[in-house]
Each structure stands twice: as structure tokens, then as C-alpha cells.
C-alpha positions as CSV (number, residue, x, y, z in Angstrom):
1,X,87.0,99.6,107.1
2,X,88.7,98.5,110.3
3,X,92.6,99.3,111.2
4,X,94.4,95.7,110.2
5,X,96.0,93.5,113.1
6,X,99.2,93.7,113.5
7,X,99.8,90.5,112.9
8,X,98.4,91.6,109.4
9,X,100.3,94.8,108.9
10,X,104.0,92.7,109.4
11,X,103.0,89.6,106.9
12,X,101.9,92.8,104.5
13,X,105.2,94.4,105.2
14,X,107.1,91.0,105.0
15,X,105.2,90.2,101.8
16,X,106.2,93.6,100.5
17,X,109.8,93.4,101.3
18,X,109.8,89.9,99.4
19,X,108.1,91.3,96.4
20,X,111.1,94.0,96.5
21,X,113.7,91.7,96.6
22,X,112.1,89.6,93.9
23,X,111.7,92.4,91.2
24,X,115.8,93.5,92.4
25,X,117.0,89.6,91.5
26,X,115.0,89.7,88.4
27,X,116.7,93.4,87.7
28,X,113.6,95.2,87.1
29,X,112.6,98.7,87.8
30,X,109.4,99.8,90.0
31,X,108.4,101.5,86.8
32,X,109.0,98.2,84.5
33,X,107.1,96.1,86.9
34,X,104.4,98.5,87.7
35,X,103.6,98.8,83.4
36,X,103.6,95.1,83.3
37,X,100.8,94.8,86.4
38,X,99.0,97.1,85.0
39,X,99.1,99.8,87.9
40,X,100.4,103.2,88.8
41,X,104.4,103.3,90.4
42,X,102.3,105.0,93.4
43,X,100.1,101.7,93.6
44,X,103.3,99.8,93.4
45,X,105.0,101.2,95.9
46,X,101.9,100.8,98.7
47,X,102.1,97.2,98.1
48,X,106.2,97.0,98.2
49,X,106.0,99.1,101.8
50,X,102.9,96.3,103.2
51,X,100.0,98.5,102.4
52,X,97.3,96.5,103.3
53,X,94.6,98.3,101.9
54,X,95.7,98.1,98.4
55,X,93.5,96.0,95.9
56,X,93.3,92.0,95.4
57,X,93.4,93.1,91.7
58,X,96.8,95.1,91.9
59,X,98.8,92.7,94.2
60,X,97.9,89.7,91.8
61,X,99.0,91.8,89.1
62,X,102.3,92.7,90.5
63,X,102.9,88.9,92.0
64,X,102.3,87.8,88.1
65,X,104.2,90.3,87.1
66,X,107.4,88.9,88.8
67,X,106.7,85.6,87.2
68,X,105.5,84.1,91.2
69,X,101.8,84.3,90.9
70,X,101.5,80.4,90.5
71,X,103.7,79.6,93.5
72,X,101.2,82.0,95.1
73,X,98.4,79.6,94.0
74,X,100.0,76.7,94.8
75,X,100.9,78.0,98.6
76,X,97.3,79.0,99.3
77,X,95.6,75.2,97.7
78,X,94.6,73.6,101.1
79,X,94.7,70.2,99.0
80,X,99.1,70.9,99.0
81,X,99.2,70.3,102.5
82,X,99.0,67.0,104.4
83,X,95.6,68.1,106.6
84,X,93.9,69.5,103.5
85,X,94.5,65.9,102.0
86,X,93.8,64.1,105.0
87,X,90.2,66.0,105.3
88,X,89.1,65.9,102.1
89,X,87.7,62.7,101.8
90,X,85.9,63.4,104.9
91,X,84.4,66.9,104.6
92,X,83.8,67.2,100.6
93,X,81.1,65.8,98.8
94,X,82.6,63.0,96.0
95,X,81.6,65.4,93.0
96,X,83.7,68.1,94.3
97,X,87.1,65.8,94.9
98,X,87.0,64.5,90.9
């Protein structure tokens, strides 16, 4: 697998620096919020230092963890933002919009 850009590797380190601060506000431990996704404190901690390489599964698992994982859906539906809106009549097939 290739090396990640770097403009990967510093959203990955950003994202893990938020997840940190998230589980501190909340006042949970790595090991309470590591149990509750589901994944090893070893796991947990790749994804809080930006670990790219760590699994889909396991950063989902964490995000719902923390209580964010729908904010996470809603910030990635192209349909929240004013061009996904603007295109879809255009590019998607009527069946798909309903």
C-alpha cells in the first residue's frame, strides 16, 4: 500500500487530535472508549495519533463511540451542501432522487 500524502497524514492527525479532545470533554478513558468501539487501547491509540492505515471498521467504531458518528454522516452527504443540491437534479436519474 502506498505511503499517504501529506495532505492525508495532517487531516488524519487533525482528525485524531479532535477525536482526543472529544472523548476528554465527554470524560472518558482510552480504555472506556476503546471497550465501547469494540477495539484494542493499541487500535485506539493509532487512530487518536492520525494513523492512517488503521481500519474503516475501527475509526467508525470509535466516532460512534463518542456519540459523533451521525455528524460524521451528515458532513460527508454531498446532498448537505449547496452544489450537491444544485447537481442533483441534473446528473441523477429521477428514481435515485425520491
Amino acid at each position: 500500500m502506498p505511503r499517504p500524502s501529506s495532505r492525508v497524514t495532517a487531516a488524519a492527525v487533525s482528525i485524531g487530535e479532535q477525536l482526543v479532545a472529544w472523548r476528554k470533554l465527554q470524560g472518558l478513558t482510552a480504555v472506556q472508549v476503546a471497550e465501547r468501539a469494540g477495539i484494542s487501547r493499541n487500535t485506539l491509540r493509532r487512530i487518536e495519533v492520525g494513523d492512517a492505515g488503521v481500519s474503516l471498521q475501527a475509526f467508525l467504531g470509535v466516532v460512534r463511540a463518542l456519540g459523533i458518528l451521525d455528524a460524521l454522516v451528515t458532513a460527508t452527504d454531498p446532498y448537505e451542501t449547496d452544489l450537491g443540491r444544485a447537481r442533483a437534479d441534473e446528473t441523477l436519474p429521477k428514481r435515485v432522487r425520491q
